[in-house]
C-alpha positions in Angstrom: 11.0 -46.6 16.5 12.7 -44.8 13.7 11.1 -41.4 13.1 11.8 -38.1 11.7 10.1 -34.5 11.7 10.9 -34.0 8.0 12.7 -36.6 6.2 15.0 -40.2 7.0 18.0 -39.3 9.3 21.0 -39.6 7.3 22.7 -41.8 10.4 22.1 -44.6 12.1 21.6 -44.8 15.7 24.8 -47.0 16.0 27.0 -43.7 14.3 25.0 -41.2 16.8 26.2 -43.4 19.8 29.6 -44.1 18.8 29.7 -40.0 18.1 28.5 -39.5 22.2 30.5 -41.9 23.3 33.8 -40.4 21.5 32.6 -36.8 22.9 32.1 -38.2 26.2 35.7 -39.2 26.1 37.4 -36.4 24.1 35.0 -33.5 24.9 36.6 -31.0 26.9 35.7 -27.7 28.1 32.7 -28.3 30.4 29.3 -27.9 28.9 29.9 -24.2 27.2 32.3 -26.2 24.8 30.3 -29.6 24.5 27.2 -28.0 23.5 29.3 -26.0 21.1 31.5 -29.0 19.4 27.5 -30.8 19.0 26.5 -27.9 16.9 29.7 -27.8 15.6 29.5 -31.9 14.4 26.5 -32.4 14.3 24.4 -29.2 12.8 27.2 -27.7 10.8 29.8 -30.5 9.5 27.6 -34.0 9.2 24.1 -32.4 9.2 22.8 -35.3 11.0 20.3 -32.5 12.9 18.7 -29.6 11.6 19.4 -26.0 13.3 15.9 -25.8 13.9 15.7 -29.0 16.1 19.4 -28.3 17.6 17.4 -24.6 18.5 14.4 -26.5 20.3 17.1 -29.0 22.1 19.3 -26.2 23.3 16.2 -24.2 24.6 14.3 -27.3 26.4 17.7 -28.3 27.9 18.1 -25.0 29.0 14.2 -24.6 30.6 14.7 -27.8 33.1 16.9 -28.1 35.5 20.2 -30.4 35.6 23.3 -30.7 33.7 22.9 -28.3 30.3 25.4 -30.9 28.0 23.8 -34.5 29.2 20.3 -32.5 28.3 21.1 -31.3 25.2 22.7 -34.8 24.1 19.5 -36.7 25.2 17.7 -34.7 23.0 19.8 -35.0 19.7 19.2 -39.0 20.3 15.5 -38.4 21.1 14.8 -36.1 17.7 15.6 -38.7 15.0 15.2 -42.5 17.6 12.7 -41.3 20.4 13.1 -42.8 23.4 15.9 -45.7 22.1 18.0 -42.8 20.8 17.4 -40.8 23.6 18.4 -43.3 26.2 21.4 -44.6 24.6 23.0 -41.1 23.6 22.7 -40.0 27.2 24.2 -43.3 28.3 27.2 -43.0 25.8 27.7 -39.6 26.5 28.0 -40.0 30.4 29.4 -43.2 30.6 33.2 -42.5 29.3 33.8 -39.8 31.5 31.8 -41.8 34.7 34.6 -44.7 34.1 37.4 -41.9 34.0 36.1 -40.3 37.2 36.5 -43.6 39.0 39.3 -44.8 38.2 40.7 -41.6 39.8 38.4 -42.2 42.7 40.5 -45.6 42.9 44.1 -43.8 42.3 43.3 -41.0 44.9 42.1 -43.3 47.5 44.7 -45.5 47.4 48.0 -43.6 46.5 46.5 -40.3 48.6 45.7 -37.3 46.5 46.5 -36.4 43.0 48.9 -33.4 43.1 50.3 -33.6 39.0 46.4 -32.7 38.5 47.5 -29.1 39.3 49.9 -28.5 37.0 48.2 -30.5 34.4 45.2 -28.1 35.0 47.5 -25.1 34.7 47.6 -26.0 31.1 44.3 -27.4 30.3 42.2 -24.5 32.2 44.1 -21.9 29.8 43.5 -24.0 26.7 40.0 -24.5 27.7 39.8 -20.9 27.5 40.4 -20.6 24.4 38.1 -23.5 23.2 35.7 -21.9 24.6 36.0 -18.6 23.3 35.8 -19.7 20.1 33.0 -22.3 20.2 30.9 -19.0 21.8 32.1 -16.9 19.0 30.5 -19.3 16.0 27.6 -19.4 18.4 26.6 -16.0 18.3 27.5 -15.1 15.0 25.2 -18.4 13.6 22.1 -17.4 16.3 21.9 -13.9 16.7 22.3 -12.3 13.3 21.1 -8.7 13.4 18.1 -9.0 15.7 18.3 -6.0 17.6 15.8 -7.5 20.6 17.8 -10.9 20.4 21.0 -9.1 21.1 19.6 -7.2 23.8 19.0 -10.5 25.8 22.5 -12.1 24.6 24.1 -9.3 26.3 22.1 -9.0 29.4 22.7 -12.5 29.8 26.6 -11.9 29.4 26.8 -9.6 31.9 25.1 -10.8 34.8 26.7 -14.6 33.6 30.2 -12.3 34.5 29.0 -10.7 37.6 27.1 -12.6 38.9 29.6 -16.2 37.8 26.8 -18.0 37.7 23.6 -19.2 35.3 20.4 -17.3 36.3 17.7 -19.5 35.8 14.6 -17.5 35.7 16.3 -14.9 33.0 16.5 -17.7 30.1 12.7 -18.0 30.4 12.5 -14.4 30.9 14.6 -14.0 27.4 12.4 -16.6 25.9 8.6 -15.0 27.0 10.2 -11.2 25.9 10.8 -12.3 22.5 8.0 -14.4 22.7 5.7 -11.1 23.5 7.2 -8.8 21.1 6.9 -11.0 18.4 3.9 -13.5 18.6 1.7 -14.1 22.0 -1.1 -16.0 21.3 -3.6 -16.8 24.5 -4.1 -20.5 23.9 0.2 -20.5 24.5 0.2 -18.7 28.0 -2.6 -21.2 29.2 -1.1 -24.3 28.0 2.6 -24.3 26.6 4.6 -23.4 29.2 1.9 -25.0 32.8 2.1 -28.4 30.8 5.9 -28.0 30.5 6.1 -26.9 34.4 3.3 -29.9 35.7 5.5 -32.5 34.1 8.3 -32.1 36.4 6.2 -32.5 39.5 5.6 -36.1 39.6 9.0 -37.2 38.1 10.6 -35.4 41.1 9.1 -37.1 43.6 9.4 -40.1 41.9 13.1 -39.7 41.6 13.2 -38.6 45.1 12.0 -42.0 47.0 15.3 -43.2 48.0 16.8 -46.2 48.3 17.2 -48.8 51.1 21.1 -49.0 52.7 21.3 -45.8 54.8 24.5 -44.2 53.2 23.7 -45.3 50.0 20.1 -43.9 50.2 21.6 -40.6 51.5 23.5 -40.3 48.4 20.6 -41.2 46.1 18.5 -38.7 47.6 21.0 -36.2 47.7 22.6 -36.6 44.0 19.1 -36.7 42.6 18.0 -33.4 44.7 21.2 -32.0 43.0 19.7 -33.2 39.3 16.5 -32.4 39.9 16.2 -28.8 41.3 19.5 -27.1 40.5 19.4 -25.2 37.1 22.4 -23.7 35.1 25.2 -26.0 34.2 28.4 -27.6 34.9 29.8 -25.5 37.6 26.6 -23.8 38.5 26.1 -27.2 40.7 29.6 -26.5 42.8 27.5 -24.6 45.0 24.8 -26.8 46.0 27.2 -30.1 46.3 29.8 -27.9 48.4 26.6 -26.8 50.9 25.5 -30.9 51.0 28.9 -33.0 50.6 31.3 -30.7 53.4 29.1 -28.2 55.3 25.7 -30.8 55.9 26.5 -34.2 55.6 30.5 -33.9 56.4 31.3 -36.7 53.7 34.1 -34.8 52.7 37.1 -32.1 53.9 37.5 -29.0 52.0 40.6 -30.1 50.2 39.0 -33.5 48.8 35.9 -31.6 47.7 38.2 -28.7 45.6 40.1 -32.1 44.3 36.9 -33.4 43.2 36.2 -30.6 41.1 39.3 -30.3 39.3 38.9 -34.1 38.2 36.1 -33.1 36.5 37.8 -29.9 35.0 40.3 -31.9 33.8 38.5 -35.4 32.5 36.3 -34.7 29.2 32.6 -35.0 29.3 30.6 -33.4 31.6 31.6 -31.3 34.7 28.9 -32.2 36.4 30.5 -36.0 36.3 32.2 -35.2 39.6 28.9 -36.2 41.5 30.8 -40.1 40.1 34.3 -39.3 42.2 32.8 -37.5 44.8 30.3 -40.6 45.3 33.3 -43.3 44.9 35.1 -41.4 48.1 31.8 -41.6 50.1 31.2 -45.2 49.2 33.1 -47.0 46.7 31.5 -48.2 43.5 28.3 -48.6 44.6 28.6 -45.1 45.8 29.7 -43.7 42.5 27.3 -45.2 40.8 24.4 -44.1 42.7 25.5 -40.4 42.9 25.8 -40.8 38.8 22.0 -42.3 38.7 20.8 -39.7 41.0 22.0 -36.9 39.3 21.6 -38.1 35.8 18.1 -40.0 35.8 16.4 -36.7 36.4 17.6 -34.8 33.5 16.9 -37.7 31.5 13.1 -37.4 32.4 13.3 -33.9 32.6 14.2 -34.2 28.4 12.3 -37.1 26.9 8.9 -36.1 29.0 8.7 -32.4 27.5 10.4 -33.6 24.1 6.9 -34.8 22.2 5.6 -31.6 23.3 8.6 -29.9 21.6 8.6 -31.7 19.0 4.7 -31.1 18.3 4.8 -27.5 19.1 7.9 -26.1 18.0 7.1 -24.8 14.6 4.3 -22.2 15.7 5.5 -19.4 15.8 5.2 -18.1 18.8 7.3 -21.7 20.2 10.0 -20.3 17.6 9.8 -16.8 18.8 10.3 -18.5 22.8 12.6 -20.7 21.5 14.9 -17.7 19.9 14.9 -15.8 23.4 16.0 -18.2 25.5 18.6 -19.5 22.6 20.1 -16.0 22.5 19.9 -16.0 26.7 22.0 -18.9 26.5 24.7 -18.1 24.3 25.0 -14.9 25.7 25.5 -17.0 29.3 28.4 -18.9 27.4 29.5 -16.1 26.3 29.6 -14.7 29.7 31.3 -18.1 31.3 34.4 -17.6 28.8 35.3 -14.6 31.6 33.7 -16.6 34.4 36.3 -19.3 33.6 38.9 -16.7 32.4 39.4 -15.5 35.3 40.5 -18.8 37.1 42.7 -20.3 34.6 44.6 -16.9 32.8 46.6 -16.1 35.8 49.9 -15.5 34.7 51.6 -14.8 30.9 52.5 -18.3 30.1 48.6 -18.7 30.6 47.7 -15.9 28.5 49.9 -16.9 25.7 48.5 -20.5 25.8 44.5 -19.6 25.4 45.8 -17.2 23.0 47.6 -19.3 20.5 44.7 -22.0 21.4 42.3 -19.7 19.6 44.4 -18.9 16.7 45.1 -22.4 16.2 41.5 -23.4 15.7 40.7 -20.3 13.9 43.6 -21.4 11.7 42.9 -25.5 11.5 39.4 -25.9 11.5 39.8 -29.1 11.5 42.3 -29.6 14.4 40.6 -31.7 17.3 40.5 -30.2 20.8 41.6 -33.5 22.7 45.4 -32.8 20.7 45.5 -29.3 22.0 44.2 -30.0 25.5 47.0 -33.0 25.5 49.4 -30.3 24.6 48.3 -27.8 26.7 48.7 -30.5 30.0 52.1 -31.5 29.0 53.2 -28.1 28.8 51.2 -27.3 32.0 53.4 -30.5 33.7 56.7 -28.2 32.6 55.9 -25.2 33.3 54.0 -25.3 36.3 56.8 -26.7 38.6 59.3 -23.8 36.8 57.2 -21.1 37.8 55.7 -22.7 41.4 59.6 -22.9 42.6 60.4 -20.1 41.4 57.5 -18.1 43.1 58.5 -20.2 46.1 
């Protein structure tokens, strides 16, 4: 079960889990930051993964559809523990942030709406800014270096990421097969690498997509694993499709509870795309919650630990590293991009400005201060200041 591509891991599972399971509860930021704070922890600081395997991750996540984070976290279990590690990182990962999610659920259906959440998020959307900014900033210096092509397709990726506010799917394997051409394009690669990647998903979608038996329930499945399965891009790339299914088709939801929905999973660590688990408790309870979770989540899951052997096989030739390079550079130049994206909803007065400044300065000054202290800072003062500046506008 235990198996490396060079030497022993210098973890054990249990560590890796107990390290998903505390970013799953402390990981802010949506899945720009969380994919940052894993290279951060687990590439740079413990060295538990090697950049070239974080690389490969980052890219396969990136190539399938569903949440970016949960994808990229399945694979950092799946490199060192296969399928065991695989399975039990994505678990840890999701599950702190599913708990949180529902418990709101609880709260909001019972005591009717959550209205501190917007001046908590005042604070936290301006701190997350700052996160952010700086997890995309070690990003591009460690990935891009001076590669002239690379930083064409980081910057591409930047600026349709601002205009367009949303992850283009098709241009991260577009960034990937460019590089891929310039550099190394073998034949046997165009037949083989990239159909065997594409033919895997086929049969897991459908299988994913059989449903369940209760009617509502069964709804749910089907829709949450329709949003896992065929929706590419991350966290709030998926707003979109569950705004089109949950309000305008299926009427499970008004407007207002839907916009609520998403800023419990702005404001809860973990993944954004976690909302599927409160927007699933108001629909059905529990059981509801936990099937719009399983639906969402059980394709991405496939989606990684199908293609990983492949990667894992394949990813030293060099024209997998050279494919592997462009869509890595397409990607942080997307985070790069989102830092504006998300900018441009949480800096909207000076108080905010100030706060994702000194956010950034703060980490560039402590390297070793943890996010969840600032982000609890940044809500308390968001709870203050808020209510000041709300009356006073009113």
């Amino acid at each position: 079960m235990k198996t490396s591509t060079a030497t022993s891991p210098g973890y054990t599972l249990g560590q890796l889990v107990f390290y998903m399971l505390r970013l799953g509860a402390f990981g802010f930021g949506g899945p720009v930051a969380l994919v940052g704070y894993m290279h951060r922890d687990l590439v740079e600081r413990r060295q538990w993964i090697s950049e070239s395997d974080y690389r490969e991750g980052l890219a396969l996540a990136q190539m399938m559809p569903g949440p970016l984070a949960a994808q990229l976290g399945i694979y950092m279990g799946y490199v060192h523990y296969r399928l065991a590690g695989a399975t039990l990182a994505g678990i840890a990962f999701v599950l702190p942030s599913f708990l949180m999610v529902v418990g709101l659920g609880w709260a909001y259906a019972h005591f009717g709406g959550l209205s501190w959440m917007q001046a908590a998020f005042y604070g936290v959307g301006a701190a997350v800014v700052g996160i952010i900014a700086m997890s995309a900033y070690k990003l591009t210096a460690k990935t891009i270096g001076r590669n002239r092509l690379l930083w064409c397709i980081y910057l591409i990726l930047a600026v349709t990421t601002v205009v367009t506010e949303s992850e283009i799917a098709w241009l991260f394997i577009a960034g990937g097969i460019v590089n891929w051409i310039v550099v190394s394009a073998p034949k046997w690669f165009s037949k083989n690498g990239l159909n065997a990647a594409a033919a895997a998903q086929l049969p897991v979608a459908s299988g994913v997509l059989s449903g369940l038996d209760w009617p509502l329930l069964g709804q749910l499945g089907l829709f949450f694993a329709k949003a896992g399965a065929f929706v590419f891009g991350s966290g709030l790339a998926i707003v979109p499709f569950l705004y089109g299914g949950v309000v305008t088709e299926h009427h499970w939801l008004n407007d207002k509870q839907f916009v609520d929905a998403v800023a419990v999973a702005m404001i809860t660590p973990g993944p954004v795309v976690i909302t599927v688990g409160f927007i699933g408790y108001l629909v059905a309870g529990f059981a509801g919650a936990c099937v719009a979770a399983l639906g969402t989540f059980l394709p991405c899951y496939l989606f990684t630990v199908l293609p990983a052997p492949y990667f894992k096989k394949y990813g030293k030739l060099p024209a997998v590293k050279a494919f592997v390079d462009g869509i890595t550079a397409a990607a942080v130049g997307a985070i790069t991009g989102s830092v504006i994206v998300i900018a441009r909803r949480s800096i909207v007065d000076w108080p905010t400005v100030l706060l994702a400044l000194a956010t950034a300065l703060l980490l560039w000054r402590f390297r070793k201060l943890q996010e969840p202290v600032i982000v609890l800072g940044a809500a308390l003062i968001g709870l203050a200041v808020y209510p000041l500046i709300h009356s006073h506008a009113g």
